[in-house]
C-alpha positions in Angstrom: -1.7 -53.3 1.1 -5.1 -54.2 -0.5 -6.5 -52.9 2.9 -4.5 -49.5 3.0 -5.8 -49.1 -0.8 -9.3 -49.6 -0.3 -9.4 -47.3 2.9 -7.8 -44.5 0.8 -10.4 -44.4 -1.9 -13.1 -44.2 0.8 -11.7 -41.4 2.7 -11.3 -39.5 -0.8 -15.2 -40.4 -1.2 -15.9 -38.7 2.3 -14.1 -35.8 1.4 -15.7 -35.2 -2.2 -19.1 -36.0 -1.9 -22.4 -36.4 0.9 -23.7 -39.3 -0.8 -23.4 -40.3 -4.2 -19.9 -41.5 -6.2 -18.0 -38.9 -7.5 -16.6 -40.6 -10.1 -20.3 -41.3 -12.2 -22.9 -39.4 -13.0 -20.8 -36.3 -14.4 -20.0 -35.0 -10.9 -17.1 -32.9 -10.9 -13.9 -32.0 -9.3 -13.0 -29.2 -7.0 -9.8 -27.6 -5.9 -10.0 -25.2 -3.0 -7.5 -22.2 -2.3 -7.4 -19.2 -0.3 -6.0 -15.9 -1.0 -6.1 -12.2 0.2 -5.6 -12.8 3.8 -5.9 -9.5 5.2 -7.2 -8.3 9.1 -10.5 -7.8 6.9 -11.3 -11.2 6.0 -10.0 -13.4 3.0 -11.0 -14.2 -0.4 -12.0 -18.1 -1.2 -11.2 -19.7 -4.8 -12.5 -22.7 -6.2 -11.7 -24.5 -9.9 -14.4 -26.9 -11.1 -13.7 -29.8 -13.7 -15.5 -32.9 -14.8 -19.0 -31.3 -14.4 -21.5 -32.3 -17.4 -24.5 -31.6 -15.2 -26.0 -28.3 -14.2 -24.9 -26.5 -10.9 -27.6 -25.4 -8.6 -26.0 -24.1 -6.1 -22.4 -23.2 -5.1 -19.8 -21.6 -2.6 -18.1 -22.4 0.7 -17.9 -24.1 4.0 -15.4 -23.0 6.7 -15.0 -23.7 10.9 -12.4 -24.7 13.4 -12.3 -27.7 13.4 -12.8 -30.3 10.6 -14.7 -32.8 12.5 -17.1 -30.0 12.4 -18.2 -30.7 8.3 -20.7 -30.2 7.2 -23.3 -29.3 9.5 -21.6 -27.3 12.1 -20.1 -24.9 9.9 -20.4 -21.2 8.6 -21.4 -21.4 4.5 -21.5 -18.7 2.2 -23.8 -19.6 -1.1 -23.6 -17.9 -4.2 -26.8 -19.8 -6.0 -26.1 -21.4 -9.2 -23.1 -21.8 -10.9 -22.1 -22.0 -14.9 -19.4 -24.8 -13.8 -16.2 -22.6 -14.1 -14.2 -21.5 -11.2 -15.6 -19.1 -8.9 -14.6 -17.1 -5.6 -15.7 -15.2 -2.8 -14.5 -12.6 -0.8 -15.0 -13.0 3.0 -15.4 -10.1 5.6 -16.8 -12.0 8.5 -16.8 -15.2 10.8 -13.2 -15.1 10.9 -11.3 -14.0 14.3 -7.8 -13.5 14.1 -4.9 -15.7 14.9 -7.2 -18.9 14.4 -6.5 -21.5 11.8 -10.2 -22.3 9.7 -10.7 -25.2 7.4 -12.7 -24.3 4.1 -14.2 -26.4 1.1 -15.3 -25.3 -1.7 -18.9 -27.2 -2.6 -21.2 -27.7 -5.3 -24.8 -29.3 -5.5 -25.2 -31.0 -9.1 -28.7 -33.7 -9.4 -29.4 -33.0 -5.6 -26.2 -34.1 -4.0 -24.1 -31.7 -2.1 -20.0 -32.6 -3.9 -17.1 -31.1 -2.0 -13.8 -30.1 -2.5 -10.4 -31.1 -0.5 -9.8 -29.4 2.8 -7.8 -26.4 3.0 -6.1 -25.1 6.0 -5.3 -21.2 6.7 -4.5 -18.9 9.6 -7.1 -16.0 9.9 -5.9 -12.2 10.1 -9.6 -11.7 11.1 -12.6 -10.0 9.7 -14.9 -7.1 9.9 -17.7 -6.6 12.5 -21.2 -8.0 11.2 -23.3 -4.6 10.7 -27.3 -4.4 11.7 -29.7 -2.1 9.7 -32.3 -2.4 11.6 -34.9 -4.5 13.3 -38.5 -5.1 14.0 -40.4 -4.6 16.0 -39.2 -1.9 17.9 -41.6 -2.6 20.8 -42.3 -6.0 21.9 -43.6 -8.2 24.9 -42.1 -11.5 26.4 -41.6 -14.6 24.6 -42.4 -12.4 21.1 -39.3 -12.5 18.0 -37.6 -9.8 16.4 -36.1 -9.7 13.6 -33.0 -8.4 12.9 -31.3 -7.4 9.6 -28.0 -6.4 8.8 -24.9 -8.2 7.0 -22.2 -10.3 8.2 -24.1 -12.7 10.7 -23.1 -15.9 11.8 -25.0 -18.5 9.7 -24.5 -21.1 13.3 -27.2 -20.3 15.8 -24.1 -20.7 18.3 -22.2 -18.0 15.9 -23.9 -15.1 17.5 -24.4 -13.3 20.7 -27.7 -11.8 20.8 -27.6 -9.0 23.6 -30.1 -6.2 25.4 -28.2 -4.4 27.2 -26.3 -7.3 29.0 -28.7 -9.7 28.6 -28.0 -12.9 26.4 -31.2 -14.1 24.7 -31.8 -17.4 22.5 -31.3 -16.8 19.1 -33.7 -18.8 16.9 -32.8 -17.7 13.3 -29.5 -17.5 11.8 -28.2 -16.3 8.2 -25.7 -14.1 7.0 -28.0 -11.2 6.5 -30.9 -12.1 8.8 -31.3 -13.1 12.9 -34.0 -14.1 14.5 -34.4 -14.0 18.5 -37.2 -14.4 21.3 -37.6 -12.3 24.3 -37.1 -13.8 27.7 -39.6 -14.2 29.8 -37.6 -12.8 33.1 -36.5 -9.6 31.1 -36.2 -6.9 33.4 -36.1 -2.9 32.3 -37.9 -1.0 29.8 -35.4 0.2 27.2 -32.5 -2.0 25.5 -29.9 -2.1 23.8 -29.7 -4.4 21.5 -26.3 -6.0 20.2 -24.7 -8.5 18.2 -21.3 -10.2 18.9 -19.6 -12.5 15.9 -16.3 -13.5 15.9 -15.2 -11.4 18.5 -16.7 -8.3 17.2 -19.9 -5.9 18.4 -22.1 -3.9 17.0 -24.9 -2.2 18.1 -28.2 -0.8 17.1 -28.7 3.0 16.3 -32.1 2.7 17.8 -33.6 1.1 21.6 -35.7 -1.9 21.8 -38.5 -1.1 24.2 -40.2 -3.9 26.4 -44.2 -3.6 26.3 -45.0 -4.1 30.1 -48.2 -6.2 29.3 -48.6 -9.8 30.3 -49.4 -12.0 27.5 -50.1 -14.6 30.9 -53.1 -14.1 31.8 -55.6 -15.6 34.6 -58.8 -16.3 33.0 -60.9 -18.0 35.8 -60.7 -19.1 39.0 -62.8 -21.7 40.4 -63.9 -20.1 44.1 -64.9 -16.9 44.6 -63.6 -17.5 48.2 -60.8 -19.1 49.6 -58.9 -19.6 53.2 -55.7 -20.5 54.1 -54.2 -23.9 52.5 -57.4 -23.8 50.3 -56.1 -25.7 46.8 -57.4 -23.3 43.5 -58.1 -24.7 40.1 -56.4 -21.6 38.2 -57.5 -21.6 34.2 -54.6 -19.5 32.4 -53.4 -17.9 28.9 -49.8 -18.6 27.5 -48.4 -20.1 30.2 -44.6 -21.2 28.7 -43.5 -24.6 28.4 -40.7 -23.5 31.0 -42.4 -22.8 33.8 -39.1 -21.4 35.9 -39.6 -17.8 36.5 -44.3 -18.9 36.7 -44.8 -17.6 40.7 -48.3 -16.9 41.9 -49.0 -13.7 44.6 -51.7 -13.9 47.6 -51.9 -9.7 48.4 -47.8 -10.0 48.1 -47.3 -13.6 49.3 -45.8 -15.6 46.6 -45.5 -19.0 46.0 -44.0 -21.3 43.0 -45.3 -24.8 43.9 -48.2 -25.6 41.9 -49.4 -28.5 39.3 -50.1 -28.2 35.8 -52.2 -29.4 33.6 -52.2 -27.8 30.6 -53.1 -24.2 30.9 -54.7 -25.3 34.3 -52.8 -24.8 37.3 -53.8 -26.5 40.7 -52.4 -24.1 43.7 -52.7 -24.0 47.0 -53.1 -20.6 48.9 -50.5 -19.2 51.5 -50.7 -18.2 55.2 -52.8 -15.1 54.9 -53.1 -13.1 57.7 -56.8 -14.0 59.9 -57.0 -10.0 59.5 -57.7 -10.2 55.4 -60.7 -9.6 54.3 -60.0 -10.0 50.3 -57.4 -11.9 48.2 -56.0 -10.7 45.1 -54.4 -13.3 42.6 -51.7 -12.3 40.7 -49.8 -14.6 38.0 -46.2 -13.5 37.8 -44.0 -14.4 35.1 -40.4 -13.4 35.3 -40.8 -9.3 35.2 -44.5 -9.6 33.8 -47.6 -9.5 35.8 -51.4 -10.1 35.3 -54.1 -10.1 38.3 -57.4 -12.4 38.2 -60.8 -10.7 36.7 -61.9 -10.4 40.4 -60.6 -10.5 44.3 -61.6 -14.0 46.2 -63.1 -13.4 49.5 -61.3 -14.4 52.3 -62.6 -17.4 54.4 -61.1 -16.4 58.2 -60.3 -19.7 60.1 -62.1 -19.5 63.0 -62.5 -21.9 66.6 -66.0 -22.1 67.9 -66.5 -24.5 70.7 -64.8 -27.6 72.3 -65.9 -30.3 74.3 -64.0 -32.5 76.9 -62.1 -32.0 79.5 -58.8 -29.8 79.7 -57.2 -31.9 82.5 -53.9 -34.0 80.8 -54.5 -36.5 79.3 -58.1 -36.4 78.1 -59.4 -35.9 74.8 -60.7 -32.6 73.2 -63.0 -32.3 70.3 -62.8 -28.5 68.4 -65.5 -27.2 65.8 -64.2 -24.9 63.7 -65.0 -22.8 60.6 -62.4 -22.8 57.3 -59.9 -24.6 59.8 -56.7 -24.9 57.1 -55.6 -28.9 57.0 -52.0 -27.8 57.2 -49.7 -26.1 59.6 -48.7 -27.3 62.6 -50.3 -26.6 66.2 -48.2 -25.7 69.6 -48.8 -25.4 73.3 -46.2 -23.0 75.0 -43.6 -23.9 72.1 -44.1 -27.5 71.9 -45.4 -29.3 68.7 -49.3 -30.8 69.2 -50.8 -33.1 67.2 -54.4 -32.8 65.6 -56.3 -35.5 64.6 -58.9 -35.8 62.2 -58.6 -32.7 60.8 -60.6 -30.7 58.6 -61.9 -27.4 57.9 -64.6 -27.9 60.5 -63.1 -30.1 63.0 -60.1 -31.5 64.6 -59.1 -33.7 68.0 -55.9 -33.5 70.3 -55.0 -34.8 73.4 -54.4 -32.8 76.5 -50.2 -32.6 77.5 -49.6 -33.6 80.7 -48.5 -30.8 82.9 -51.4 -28.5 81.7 -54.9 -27.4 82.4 -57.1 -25.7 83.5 -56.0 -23.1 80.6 -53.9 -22.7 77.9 -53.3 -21.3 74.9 -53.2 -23.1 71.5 -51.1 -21.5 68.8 -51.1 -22.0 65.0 -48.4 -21.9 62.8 -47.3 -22.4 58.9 -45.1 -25.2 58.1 -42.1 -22.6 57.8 -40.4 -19.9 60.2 -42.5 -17.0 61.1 -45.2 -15.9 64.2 -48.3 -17.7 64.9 -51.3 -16.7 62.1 -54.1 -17.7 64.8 -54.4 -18.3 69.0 -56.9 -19.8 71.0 -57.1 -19.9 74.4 -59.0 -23.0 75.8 -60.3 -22.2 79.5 
């Protein structure tokens, strides 16, 4: 009995107050009631007694669920309070056919004192409403602003859209929502839309997307480059979330790079021995920027070999920007090099060839041979 007792007066704590004792310190009392219940929201009531200290704030709290108190919830403050009863009417954050859980709540000497749960069944509620936002025009990864009235006060309470786009909302209050804009956005003009509790609204006017990069390439460390050459790229802005970061070689792209910082270590694609120039490009989502200046292209090239062709016996080739990657093939089978580098490699004849044959070179992936040599 002594155990059922002392585990009531503990749950009443939990319900009344955050942290201190409702029962010293002149904290008061609150009853909670809800009236008005309409398919345009409801009105919230609260009675105060036992209060000697002053009020600095007071209103409601309301969600689902009422494991959600009392961070996860929607509040509605109306600032400080003469300690008398109060209410609110509510025209928002309410969808219909749901039961909500409110409290009324009070903050007297710095601690937060709640009333009693009380349990309704929502008609609904009007549409939040925007009056505008800012700025109009705006590049990736940027926030706007956007004012209007009946806004979820949860992050998770509102549906930021742009046409059909969901972006992450950063700010939340009743009459205020902040968002940022994705980095992959794709388009030039938006719509831009707000969903709470089941309702829409949307802007009189269109957000428009500035097309330039705040990514930028700032240096590059060669002013050539060949084929599997690795590039110390020095960048602007680059996100934290690197997802949508590709890099283009005159159209090739490629996503596989290291970072350090705003340095990024990549390693050119198979270019085509016919380039004579390479323009970088840093590609973020639907954003683009291209480095101060082309790279020349270093052609691979094959210059001599000694040894005999006959099976076998071993061949040494000099070469000139030789890339250290790809694989080598004679008439479809797979050849390996050894002691490779950009100016040199060795391979032993196949048996069943000579005097002459010709010596492919492909990329690791599908695709024709970039170079041929025919040894005679």
């Amino acid at each position: 009995m002594r155990n059922f007792i002392f585990f009531s007066f503990l749950l009443i704590l939990t319900f009344c107050t955050d942290d201190k004792n409702v029962f010293t310190g002149g904290f008061p009392y609150l009853t909670t009631s809800v009236s008005g219940i309409t398919t345009e929201g409801a009105v919230f009531n609260a009675n105060i007694s036992g209060t000697t200290s002053p009020i600095t704030d007071q209103g409601f709290v309301w969600a689902q669920n009422i494991y959600s108190f009392p961070t996860n919830v929607e509040k509605r403050s109306l600032g400080v309070g003469d300690g008398g009863s109060f209410s609110s009417t509510i025209t928002s954050n309410l969808s219909a056919d749901l039961n909500y859980v409110v409290k009324a709540y009070v903050v007297v000497n710095g601690s937060t004192v709640y009333g009693e749960p009380v349990t309704f069944t929502s008609l609904g509620s009007k549409g939040p409403t925007i009056t505008d936002f800012n700025p109009k025009i705006a590049k990736a990864t940027e926030t706007v602003s956007v004012t209007g009235t009946g806004f979820s006060t949860l992050l998770t309470g509102n549906t930021i859209l742009l046409n059909q786009t969901t972006v992450n909302t950063i700010f939340a209050s009743e009459t205020l929502l902040k968002f940022s804009i994705p980095q992959n956005l794709v388009g030039t003009n938006f719509s831009l839309s707000v969903v709470t509790a089941g309702k829409r609204v949307t802007a009189a006017s269109l957000f428009q997307l500035d097309p330039t990069s705040p990514y930028q390439i700032v240096s590059i460390d060669k002013t050539s480059a060949g084929i599997c050459d690795n590039l110390q790229i020095v960048t602007t802005n680059i996100p934290t979330d690197i997802t949508y970061v590709t890099f283009s070689f005159n159209g090739l792209s490629t996503s596989s790079f290291a970072r350090n910082g705003d340095v990024l270590s990549v390693t050119t694609p198979f270019l085509p021995v016919t380039t004579t120039s390479i323009t970088v490009k840093l590609i973020v989502g639907s954003l683009q920027s291209t480095a101060p200046a082309a790279l020349t292209f270093n052609k691979p090239l094959i210059n001599s070999y000694t040894g005999s062709l006959t099976a076998g016996s071993s061949v040494s080739v000099t070469a000139q920007y030789f890339p250290a990657c790809g694989v080598a093939r004679i008439g479809g089978t797979s050849l390996t090099l050894l002691n490779v580098s950009t100016t040199h490699f060795d391979f032993v004849v196949p048996s069943g060839l000579g005097p002459s044959f010709n010596m492919d070179f492909y990329s690791n992936g599908n695709g024709g041979a970039f170079m041929t040599y025919n040894f005679h």
